[in-house]
DSSP file (Angstrom, degrees, kcal/mol; ACC not computed):
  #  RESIDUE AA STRUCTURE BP1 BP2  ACC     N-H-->O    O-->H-N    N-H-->O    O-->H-N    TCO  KAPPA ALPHA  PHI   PSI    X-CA   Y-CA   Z-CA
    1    1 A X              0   0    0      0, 0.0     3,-0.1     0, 0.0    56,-0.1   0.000 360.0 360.0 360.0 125.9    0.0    0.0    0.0
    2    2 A X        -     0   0    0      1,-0.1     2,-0.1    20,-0.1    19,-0.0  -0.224 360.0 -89.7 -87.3 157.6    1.6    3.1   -1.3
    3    3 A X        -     0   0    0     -2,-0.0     2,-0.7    53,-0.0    19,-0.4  -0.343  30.6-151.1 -78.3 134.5    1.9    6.1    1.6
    4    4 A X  E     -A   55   0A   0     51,-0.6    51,-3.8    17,-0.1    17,-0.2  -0.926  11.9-160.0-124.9 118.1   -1.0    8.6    1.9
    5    5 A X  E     -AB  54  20A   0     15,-2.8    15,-1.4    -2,-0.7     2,-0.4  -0.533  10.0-144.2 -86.8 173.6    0.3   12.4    3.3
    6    6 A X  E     -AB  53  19A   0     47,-2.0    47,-0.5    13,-0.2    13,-0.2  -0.977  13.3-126.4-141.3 138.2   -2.3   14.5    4.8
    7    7 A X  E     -A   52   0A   0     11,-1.4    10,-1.0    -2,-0.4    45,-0.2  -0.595  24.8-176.3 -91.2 144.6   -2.0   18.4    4.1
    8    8 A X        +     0   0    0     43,-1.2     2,-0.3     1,-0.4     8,-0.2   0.344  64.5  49.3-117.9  -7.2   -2.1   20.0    7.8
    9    9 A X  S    S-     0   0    0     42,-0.5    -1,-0.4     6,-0.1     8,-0.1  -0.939  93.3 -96.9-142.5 137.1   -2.0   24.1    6.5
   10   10 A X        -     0   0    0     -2,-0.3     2,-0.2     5,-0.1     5,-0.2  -0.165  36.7-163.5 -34.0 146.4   -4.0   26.0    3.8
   11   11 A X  B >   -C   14   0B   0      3,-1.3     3,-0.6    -2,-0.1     5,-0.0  -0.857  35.1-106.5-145.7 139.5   -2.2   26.2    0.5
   12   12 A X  T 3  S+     0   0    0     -2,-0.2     3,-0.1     1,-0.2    -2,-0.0   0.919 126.4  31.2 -38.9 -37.6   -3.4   29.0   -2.6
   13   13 A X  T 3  S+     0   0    0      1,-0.1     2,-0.3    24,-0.1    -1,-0.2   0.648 126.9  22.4-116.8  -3.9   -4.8   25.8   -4.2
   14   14 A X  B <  S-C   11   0B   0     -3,-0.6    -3,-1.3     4,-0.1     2,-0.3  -0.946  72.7-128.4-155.1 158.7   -6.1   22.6   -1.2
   15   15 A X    >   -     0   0    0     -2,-0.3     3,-1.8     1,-0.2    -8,-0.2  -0.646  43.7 -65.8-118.3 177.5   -7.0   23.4    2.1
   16   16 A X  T 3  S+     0   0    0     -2,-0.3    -1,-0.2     1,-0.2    -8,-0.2   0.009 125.3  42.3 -53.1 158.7   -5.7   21.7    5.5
   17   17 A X  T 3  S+     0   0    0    -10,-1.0    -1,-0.2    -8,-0.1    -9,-0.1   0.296  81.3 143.3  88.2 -17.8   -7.0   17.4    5.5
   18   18 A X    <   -     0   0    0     -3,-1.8   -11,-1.4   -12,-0.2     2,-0.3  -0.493  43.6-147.0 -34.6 166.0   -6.0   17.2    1.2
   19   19 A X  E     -B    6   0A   0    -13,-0.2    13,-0.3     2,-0.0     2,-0.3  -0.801  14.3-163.4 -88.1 151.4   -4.6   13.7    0.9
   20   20 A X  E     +B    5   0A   0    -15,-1.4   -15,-2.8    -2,-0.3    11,-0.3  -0.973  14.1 165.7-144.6 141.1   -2.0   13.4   -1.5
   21   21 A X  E     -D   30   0C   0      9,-3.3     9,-2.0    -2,-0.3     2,-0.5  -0.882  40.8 -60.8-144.9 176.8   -0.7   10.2   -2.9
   22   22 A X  E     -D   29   0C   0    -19,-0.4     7,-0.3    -2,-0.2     2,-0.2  -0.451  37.0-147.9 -51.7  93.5    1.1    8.6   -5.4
   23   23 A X    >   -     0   0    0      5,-1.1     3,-3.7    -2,-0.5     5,-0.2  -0.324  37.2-107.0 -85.2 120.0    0.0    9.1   -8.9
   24   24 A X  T 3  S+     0   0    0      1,-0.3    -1,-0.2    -2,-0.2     3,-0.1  -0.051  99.9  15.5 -46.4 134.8    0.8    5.8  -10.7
   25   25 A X  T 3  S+     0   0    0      1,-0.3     2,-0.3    -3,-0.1    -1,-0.3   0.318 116.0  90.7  84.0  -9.0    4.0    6.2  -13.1
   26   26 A X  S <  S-     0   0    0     -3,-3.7    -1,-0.3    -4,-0.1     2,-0.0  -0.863  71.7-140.6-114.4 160.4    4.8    9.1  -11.5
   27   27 A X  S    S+     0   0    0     -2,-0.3    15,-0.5    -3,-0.1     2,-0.3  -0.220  74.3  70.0-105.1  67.9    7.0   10.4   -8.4
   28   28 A X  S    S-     0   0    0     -5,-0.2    -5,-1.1    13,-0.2     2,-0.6  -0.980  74.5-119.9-128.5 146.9    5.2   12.9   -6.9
   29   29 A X  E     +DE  22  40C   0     11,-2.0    11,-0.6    -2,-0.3     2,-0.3  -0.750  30.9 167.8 -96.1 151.9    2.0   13.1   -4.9
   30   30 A X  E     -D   21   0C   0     -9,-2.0    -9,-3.3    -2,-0.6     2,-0.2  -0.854  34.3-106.2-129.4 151.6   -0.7   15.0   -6.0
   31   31 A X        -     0   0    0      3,-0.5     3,-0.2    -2,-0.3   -11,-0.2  -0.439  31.7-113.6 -70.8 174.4   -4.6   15.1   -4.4
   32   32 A X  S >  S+     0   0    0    -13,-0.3     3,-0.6    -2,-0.2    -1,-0.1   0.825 110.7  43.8 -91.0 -59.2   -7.2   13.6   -6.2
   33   33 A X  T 3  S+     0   0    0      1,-0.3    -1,-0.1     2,-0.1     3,-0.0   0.399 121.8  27.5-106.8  20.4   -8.9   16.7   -6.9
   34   34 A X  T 3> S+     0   0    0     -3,-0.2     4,-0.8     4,-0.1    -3,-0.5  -0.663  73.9 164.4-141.3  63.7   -6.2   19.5   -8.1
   35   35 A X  T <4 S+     0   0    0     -3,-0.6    -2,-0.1     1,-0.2   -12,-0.1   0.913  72.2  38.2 -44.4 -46.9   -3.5   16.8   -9.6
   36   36 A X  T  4 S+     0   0    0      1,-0.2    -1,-0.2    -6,-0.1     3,-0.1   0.451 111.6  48.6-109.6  11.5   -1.7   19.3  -11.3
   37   37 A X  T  4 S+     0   0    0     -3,-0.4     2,-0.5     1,-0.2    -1,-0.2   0.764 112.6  40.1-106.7  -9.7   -1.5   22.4   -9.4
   38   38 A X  S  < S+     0   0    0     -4,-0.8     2,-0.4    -7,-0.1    -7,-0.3  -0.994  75.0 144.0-121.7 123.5   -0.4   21.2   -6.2
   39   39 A X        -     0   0    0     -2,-0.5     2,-0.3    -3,-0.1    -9,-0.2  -0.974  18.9-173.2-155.4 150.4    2.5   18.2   -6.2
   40   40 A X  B     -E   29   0C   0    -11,-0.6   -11,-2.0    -2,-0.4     2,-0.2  -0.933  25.8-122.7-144.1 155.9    5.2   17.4   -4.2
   41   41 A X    >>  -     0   0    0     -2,-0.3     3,-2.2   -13,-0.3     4,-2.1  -0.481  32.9-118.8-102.4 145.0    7.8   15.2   -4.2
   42   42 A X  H 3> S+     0   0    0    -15,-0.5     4,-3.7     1,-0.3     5,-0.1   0.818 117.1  51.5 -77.0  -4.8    8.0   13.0   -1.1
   43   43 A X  H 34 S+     0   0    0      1,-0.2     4,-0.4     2,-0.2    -1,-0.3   0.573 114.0  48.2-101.5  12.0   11.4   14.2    0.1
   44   44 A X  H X4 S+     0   0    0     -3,-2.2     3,-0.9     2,-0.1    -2,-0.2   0.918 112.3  47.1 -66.2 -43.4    9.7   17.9   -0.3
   45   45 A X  H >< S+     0   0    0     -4,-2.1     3,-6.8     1,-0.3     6,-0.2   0.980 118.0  51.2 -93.9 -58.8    6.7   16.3    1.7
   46   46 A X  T 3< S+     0   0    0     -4,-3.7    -1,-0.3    -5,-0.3     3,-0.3   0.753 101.4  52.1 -26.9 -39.9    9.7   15.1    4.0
   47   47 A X  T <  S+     0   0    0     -3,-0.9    -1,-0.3    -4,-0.4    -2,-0.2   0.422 102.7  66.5-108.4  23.0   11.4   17.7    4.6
   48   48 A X    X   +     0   0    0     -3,-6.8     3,-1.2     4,-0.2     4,-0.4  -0.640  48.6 161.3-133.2 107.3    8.3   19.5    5.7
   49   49 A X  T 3  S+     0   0    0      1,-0.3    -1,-0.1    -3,-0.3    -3,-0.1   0.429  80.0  51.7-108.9 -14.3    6.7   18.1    9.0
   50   50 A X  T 3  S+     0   0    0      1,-0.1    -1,-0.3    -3,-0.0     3,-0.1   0.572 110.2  45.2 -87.1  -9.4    4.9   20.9    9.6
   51   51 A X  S <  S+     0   0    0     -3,-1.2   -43,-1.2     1,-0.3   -42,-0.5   0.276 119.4  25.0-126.8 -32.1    3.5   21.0    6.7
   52   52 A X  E     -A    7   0A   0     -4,-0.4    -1,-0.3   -45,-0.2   -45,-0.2  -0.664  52.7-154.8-147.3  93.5    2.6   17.5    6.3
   53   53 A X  E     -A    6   0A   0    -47,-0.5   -47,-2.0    -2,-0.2     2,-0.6  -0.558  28.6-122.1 -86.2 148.4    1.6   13.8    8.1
   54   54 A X  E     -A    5   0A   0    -49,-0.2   -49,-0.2    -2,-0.1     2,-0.2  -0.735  29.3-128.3 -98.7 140.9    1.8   10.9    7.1
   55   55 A X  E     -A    4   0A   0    -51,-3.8     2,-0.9    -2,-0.6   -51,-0.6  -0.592  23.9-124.6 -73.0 145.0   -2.0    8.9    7.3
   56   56 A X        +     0   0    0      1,-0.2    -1,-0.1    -2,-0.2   -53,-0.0  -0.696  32.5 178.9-100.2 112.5   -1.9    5.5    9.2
   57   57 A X        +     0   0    0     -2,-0.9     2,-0.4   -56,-0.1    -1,-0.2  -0.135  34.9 128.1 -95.3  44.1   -3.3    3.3    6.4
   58   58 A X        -     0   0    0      2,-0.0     2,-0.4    35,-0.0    -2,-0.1  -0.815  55.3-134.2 -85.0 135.3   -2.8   -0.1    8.8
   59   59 A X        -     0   0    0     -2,-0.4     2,-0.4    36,-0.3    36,-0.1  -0.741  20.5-169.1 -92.9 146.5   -6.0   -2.1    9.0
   60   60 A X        -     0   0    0     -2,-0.4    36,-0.0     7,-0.0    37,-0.0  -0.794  15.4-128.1-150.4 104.2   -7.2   -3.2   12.0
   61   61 A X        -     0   0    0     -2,-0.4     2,-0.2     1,-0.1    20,-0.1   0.006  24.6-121.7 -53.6 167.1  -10.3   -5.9   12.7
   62   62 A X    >   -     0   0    0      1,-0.1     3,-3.5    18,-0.1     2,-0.4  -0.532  50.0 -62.3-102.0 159.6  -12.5   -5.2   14.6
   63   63 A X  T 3  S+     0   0    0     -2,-0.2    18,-0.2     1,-0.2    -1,-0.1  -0.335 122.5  13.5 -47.1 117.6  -13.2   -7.5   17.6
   64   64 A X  T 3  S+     0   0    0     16,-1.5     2,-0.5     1,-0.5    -1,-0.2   0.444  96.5 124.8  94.0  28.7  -14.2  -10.9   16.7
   65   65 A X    <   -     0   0    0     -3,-3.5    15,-3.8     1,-0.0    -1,-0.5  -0.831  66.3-103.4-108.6 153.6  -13.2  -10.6   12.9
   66   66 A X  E     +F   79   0D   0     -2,-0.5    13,-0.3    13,-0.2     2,-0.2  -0.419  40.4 174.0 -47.2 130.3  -10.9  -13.0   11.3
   67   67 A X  E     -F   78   0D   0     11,-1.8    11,-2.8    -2,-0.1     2,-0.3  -0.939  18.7-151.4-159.1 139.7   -6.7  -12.0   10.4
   68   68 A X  E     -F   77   0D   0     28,-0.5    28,-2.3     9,-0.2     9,-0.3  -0.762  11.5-172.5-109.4 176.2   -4.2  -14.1    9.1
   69   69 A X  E     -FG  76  95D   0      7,-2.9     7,-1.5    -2,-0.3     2,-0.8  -0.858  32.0-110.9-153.2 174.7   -0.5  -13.1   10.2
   70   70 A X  E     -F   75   0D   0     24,-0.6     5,-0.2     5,-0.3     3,-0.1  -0.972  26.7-153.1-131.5 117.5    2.6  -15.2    8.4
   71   71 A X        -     0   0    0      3,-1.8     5,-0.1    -2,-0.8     0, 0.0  -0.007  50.3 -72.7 -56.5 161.7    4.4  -17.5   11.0
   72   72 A X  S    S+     0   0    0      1,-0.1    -1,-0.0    -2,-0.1     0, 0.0   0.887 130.7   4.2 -63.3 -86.1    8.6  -18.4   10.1
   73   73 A X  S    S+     0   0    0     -3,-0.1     2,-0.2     2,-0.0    -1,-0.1   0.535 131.4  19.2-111.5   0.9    7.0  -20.5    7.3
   74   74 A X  S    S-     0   0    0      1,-0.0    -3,-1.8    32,-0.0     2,-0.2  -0.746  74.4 -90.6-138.8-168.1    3.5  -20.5    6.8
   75   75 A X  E     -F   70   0D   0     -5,-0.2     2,-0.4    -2,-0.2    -5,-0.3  -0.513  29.6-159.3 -83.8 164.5    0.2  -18.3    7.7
   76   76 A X  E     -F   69   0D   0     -7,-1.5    -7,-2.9    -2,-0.2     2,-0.4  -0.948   7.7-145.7-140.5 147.0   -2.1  -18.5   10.5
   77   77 A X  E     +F   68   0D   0     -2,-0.4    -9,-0.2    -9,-0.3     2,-0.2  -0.962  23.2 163.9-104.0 119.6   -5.4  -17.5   11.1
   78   78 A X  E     -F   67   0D   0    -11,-2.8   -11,-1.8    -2,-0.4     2,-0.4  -0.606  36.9-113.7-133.8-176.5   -6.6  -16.2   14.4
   79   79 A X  E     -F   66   0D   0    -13,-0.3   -13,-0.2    -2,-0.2     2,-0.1  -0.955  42.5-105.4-137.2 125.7  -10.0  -14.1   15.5
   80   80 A X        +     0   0    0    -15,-3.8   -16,-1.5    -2,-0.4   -18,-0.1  -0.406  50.3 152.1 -48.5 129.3   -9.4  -10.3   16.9
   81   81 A X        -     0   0    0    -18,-0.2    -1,-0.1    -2,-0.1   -18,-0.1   0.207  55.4-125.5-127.2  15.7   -9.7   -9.6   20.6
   82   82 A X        +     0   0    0      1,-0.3     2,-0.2     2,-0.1     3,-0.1   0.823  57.0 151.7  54.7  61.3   -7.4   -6.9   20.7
   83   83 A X    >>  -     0   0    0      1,-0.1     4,-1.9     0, 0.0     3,-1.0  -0.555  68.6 -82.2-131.8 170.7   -5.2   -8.6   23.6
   84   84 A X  H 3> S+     0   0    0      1,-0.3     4,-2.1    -2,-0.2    -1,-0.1   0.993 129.2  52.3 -56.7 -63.8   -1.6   -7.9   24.0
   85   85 A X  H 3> S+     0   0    0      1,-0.2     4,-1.2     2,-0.2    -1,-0.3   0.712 107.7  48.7 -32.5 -33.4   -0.8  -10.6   21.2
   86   86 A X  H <> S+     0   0    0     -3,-1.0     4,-2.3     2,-0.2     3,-0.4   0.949 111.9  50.1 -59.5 -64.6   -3.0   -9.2   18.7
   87   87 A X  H  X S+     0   0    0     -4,-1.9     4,-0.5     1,-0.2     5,-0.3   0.804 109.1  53.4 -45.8 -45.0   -1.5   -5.5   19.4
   88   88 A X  H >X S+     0   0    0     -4,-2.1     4,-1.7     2,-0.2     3,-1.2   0.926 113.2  42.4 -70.8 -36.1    2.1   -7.0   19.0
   89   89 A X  H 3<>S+     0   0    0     -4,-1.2     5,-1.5    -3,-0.4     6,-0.3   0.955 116.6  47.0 -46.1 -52.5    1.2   -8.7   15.3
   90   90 A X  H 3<5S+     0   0    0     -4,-2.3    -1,-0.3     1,-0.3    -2,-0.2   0.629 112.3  51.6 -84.9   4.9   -0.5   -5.7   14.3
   91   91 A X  H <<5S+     0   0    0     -3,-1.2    -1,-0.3    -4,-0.5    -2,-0.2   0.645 111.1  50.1 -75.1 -39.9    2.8   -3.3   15.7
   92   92 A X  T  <5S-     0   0    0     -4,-1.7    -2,-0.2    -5,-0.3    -3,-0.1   0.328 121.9-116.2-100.1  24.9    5.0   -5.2   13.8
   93   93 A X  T   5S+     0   0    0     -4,-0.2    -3,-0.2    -3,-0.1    -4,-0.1   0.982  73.9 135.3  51.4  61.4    2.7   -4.8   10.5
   94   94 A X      < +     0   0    0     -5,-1.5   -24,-0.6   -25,-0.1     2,-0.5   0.136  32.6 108.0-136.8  26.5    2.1   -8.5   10.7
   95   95 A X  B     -G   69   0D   0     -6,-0.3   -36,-0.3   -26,-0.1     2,-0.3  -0.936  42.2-171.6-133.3 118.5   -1.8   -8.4   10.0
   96   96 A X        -     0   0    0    -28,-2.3   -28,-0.5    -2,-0.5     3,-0.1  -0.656  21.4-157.4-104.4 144.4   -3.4   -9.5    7.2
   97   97 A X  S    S+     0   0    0     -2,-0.3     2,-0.2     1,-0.2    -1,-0.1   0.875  91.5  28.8 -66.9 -39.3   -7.5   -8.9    6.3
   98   98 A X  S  > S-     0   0    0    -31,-0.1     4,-0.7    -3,-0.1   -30,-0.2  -0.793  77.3-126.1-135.3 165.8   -7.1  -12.1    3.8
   99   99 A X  T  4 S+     0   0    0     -2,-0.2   -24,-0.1     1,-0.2   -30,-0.1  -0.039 112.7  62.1 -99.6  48.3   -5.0  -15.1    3.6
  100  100 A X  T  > S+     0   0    0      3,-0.1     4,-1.7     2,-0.1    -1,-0.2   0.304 104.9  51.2-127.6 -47.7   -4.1  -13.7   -0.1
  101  101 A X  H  > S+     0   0    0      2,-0.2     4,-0.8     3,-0.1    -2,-0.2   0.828 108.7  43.8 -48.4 -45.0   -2.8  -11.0    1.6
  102  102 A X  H >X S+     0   0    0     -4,-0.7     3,-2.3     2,-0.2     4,-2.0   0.950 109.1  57.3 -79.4 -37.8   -0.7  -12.8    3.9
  103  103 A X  H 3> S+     0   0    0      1,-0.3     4,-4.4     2,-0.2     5,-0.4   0.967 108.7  51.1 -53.1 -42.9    0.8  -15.3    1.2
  104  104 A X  H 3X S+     0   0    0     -4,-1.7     4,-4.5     1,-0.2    -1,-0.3   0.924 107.9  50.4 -61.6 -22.8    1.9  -12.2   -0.6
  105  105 A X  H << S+     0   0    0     -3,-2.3    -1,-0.2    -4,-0.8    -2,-0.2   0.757 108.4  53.3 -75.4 -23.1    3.5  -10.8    2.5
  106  106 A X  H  X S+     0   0    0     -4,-2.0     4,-2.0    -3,-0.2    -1,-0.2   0.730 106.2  53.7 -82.1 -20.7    5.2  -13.9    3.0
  107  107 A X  H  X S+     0   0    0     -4,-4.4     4,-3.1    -5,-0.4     3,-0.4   0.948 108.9  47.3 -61.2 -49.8    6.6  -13.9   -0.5
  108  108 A X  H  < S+     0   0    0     -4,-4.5     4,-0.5    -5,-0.4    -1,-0.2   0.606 108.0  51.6 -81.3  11.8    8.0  -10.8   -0.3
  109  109 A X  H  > S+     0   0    0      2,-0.2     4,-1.3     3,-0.1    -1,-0.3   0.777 110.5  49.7-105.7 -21.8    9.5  -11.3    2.7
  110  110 A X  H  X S+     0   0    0     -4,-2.0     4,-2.3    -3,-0.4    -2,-0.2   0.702 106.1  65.8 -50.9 -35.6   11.2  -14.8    1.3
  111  111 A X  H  X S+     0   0    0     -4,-3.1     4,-2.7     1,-0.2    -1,-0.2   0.966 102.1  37.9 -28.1 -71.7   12.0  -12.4   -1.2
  112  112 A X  H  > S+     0   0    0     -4,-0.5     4,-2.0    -5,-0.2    -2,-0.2   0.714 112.3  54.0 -75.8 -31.0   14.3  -10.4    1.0
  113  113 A X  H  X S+     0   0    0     -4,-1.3     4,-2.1     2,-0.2     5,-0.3   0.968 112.6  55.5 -62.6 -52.3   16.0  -13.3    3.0
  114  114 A X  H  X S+     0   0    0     -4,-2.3     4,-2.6     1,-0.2    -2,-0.2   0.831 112.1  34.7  20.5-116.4   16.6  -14.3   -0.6
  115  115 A X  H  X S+     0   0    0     -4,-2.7     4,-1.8     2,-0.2    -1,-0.2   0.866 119.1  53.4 -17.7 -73.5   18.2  -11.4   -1.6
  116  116 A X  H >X S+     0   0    0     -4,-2.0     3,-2.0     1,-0.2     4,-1.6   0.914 102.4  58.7 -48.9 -61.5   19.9  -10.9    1.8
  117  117 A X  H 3< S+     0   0    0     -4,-2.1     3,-0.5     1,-0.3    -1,-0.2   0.833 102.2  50.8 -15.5 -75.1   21.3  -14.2    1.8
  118  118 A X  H 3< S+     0   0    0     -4,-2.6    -1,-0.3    -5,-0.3    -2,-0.2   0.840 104.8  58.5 -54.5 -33.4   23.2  -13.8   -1.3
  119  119 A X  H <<        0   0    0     -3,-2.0    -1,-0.2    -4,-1.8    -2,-0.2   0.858 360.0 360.0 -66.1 -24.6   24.9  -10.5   -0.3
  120  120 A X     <        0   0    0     -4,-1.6    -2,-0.2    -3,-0.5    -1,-0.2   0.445 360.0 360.0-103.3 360.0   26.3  -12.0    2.6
């Protein structure tokens, strides 16, 4: 999921709340509903904190809904009850809605041992 900033200050052209986000193919983020008069580049976005936040897109069931979470080698599925164990998965971005979701998370993280593996 690509990064969503949140405008915090009036601008000539979006007022404080815009989102801006990545416009596919491009690297800038733009709002939805001014694309081309307002853009910034994220280490502009970066290098103004006053200026800008980033929105928390992490999903988080609700009590008694379903999440899978990726295990060292496979998925598991467990039911929300927002206990400490739940909170630590979902701190460590380790909470999935769907188990299509997790499989992908576990590819790309097989990915990266991969990868690692070979550098070292």
């Amino acid at each position: 999921m690509d990064k969503v900033y949140i405008l915090l200050k009036d601008t000539p052209w979006n007022k404080a709340g815009t989102e801006y986000q990545l416009r596919t193919g491009s690297y800038v983020y733009m709002p939805k509903e001014s694309p081309y008069l307002d853009s910034y580049s994220e280490l502009q976005i970066l290098e103004r904190p006053e200026w800008f936040k980033e929105k928390d897109t992490k999903w988080k069931p609700e009590t008694g809904d379903q999440y899978w979470w990726v295990d060292k080698h496979c998925i598991s599925q467990y039911t929300w009850s927002d206990d400490s164990t739940d909170n630590k998965l979902l701190n460590s971005n380790n909470v999935w809605p769907t188990e299509n979701a997790a499989n992908n998370a576990l590819d790309e993280r097989n990915k990266l041992f991969k990868r690692l593996r070979k550098e070292v």
